[in-house]
N, C-alpha and C positions, 0 to 999 in steps of 0.2 A: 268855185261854188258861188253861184249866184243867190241871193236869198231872198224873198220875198215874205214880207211882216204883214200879216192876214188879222184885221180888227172887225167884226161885226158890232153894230151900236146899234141902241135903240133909245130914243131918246135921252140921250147922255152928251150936246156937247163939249159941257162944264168938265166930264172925264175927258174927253178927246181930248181939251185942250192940254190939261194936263200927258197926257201919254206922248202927242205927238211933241211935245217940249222936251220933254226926257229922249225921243227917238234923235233928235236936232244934235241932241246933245251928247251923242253916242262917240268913243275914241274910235271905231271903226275906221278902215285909211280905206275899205274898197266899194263899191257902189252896193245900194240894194234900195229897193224900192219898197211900197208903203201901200196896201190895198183894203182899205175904205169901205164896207158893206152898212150902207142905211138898212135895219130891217123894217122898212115898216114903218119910220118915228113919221109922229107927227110935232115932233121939236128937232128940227133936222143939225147936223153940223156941219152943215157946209159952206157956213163961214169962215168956222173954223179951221177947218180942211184948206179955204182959196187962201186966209193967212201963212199958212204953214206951205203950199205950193212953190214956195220960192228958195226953201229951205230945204224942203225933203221931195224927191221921184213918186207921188202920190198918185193914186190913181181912184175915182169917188164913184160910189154906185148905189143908185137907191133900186129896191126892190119890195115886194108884198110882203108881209110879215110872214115866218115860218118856222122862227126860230133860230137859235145862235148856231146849232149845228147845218143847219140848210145852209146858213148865210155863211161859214166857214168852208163849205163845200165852192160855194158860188164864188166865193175870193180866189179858192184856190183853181177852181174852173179858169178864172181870169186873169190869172196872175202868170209872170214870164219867167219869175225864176224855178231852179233844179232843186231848191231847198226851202219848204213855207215852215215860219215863223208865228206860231199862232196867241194871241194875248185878247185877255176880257178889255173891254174899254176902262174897268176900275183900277186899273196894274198901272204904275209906275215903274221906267227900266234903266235902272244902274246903267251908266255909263261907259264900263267894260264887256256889257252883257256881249253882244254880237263878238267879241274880241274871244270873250271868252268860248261861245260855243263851236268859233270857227277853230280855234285850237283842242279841242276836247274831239270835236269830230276827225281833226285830222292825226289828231293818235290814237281812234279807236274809231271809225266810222261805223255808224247805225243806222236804219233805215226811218226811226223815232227816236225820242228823247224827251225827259222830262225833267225840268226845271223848280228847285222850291220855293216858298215862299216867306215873305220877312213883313213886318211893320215900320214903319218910319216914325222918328222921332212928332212928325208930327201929325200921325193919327190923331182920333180923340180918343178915353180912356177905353168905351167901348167897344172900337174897330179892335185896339192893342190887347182888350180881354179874350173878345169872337177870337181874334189871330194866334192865341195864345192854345187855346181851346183847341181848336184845328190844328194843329202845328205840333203839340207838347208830345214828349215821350210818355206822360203820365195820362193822357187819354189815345185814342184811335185816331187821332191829329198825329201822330208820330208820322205815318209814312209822308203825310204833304210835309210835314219838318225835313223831309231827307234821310229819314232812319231805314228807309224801308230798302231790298235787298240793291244793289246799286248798277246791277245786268242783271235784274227783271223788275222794272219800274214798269210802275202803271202812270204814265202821263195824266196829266190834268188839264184839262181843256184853258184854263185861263194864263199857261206858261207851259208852251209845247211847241217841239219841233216835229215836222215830218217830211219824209221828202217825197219828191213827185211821181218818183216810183212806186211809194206804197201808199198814196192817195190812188190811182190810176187802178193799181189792183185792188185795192180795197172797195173804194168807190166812195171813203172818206166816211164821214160822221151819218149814223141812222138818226131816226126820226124821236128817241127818248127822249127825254131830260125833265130832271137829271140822270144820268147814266150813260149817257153818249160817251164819254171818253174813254169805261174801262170798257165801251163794247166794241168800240173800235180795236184797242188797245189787243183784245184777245182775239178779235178778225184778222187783226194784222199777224200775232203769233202764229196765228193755224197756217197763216199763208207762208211760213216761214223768215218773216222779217224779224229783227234784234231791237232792244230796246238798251238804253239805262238811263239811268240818273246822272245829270251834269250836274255838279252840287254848286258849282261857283255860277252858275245859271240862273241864278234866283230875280225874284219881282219882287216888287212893295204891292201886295194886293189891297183895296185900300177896303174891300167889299161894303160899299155903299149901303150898310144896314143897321137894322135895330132889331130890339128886343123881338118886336113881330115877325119880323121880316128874317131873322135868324132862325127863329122856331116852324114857320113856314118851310124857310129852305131844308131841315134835318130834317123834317118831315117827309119829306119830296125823297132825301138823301136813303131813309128807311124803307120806304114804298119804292124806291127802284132798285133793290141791293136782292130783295128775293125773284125779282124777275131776271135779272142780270144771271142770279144761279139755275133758276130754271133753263133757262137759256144756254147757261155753259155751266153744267153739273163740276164738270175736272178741275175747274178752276175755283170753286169754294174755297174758302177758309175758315176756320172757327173763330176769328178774332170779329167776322162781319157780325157774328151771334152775340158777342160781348156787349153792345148797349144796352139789346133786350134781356139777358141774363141778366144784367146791371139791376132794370128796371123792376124785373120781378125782385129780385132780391133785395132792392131797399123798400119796397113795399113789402116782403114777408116778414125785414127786420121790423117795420113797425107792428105790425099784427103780434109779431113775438113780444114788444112791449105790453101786451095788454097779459102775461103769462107773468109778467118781470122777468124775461129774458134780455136782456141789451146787450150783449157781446156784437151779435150783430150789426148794430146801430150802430155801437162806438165803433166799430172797424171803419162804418163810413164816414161816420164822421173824422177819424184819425188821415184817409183818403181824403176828404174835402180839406182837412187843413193843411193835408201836403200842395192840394192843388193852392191853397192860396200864399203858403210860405215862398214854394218855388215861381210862381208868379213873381210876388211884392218880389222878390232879391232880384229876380229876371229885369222885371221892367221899373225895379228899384220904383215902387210905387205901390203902396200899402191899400188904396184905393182901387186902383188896378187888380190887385190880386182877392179883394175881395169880389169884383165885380168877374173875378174868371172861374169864381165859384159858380155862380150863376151862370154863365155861359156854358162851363161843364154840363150842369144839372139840363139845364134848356136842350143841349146837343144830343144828350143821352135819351134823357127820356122821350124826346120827338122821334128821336133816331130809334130807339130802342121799340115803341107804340108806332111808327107806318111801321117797321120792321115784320111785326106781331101781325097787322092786319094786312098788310097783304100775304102774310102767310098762309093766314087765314082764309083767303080768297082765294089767292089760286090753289091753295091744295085739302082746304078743305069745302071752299062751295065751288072747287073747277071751274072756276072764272076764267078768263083769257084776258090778259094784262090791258088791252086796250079795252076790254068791256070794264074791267074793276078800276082801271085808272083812267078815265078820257084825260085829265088833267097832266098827264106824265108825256102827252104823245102830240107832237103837231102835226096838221093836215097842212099836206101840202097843195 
């Protein structure tokens, strides 16, 4: 099993340089090589890349902006191995990772796979809150934590396996995003391919964000979760409904304070200070876990309002997802 490790960038060399350090540095004994997609940047890293040329089977390509899913299609178009390895440029990768996946597939072979994700000690308090937030069994972060069922994972674009068979029939990543991964993800089931969760497969995602840029992205994450269902009715779940239930509900608790009802209230507040207890002990850091209060509240309520509005558009003013969202869909 030949593997090929598929990075789309866009002006990020400051992250390449980090990822392709961690790849140098892989316990791996067999070859696999390293494919390179510039989307677009106009801060290119391909200095970066000719440093690292002597150390890692690299191979560098720029192309027109299109998108992380085009430009993971475009790596895997060019790439020579039987197995691609797919990682955001923000991911840091454990040392045993490769070690690891080649053992996992070889006592259960899949045609995908999905990998979880972890913080490093030296995020900063923020990345370690967002990571917390995403990740936690106490919010919708659970299934990227690895809770989620362990053969039927829905891979995650920024720590994924697939192999060349089921890019080939697939045709690989559409044109959304966010939502490219679980539509791939369900293209690939119908076609009859296997998935799971490799739990010892994980990354350090380092997600290069803030407060804006967190609330942006849940937002995106809302607004592409009911096109995703329109799209594939069977594969619904009620738990994608949980941010926006969330959302109405601690806004009906506040309206109930104006009755002097608070039962409500305190329920969520009794929930926020779980989230920050299990935080502070998690990442033993009192600061931290208040700041993943906030990150909750930020993930839910964006997640929960796009949720709401594009429900509202496509089913009730029968919108068609690329008229109600131009911003969710790249032209190629």
């Amino acid at each position: 099993m030949y593997f090929s490790i598929i990075i789309p960038v866009y002006n990020r060399p400051d992250e390449m340089e980090e990822l392709l350090n961690s790849l140098q540095l892989q316990d791996y004994e067999a070859d696999f090589e390293v494919v390179v997609v510039e989307d677009g940047s106009t801060l290119k890293s391909d200095e970066v890349v000719k440093r690292y040329s002597q150390k890692l089977r690299i191979s560098y390509y720029n192309k027109e902006n299109s998108g992380p899913g085009d430009s993971r299609n475009f790596g895997m178009k060019n790439a020579k191995g039987d197995y691609f390895l797919i990682f955001d440029s923000d991911c840091i990768i454990p040392a045993p990772y490769l070690s690891e996946v080649k053992k996992a597939l070889e006592n259960g072979y899949v045609d995908f796979f999905g990998g979880p994700d972890k913080a490093m000690d030296s995020f900063s308090d923020i990345q370690k809150a967002i990571n917390f937030s995403m990740t936690s069994f106490l919010t919708t972060g659970g299934v990227r934590g690895g809770t989620e069922k362990v053969n039927k994972f829905q891979p995650r674009s920024f720590n994924m396996g697939i192999s060349k068979a089921a890019f080939v029939a697939s045709g690989g990543f559409g044109d959304i995003h966010p939502g490219e991964d679980p539509d791939l993800t369900i293209r690939l089931w119908e076609l009859g391919f296997s998935s799971k969760l490799i739990p010892e497969a994980y990354v350090y995602h380092k997600r290069r964000i803030d407060w804006d840029k967190f609330a942006l992205q849940t937002l995106k994450f809302g607004k592409a979760r009911p096109i995703l269902n329109s799209w594939y009715p069977n594969y619904q779940k009620w738990t994608y409904f949980f941010p926006s239930m969330f959302l109405i509900g601690f806004w009906f608790s506040l309206f109930l304070l104006l009755f002097v009802q608070d039962l409500p209230f305190k329920l969520f507040c009794i929930y926020f200070l779980m989230i920050f207890i299990v935080s502070a002990v998690q990442n033993r850091n009192i600061a931290i876990g208040f700041l993943s209060v906030i990150a909750t509240w930020i993930q839910f309520k964006n997640y929960g309002f796009g949720f709401l509005n594009s429900l509202f558009k496509l089913h009730i003013l029968k919108q068609k997802p690329q008229e109600a969202f131009p911003e969710l869909f790249f032209r190629k």
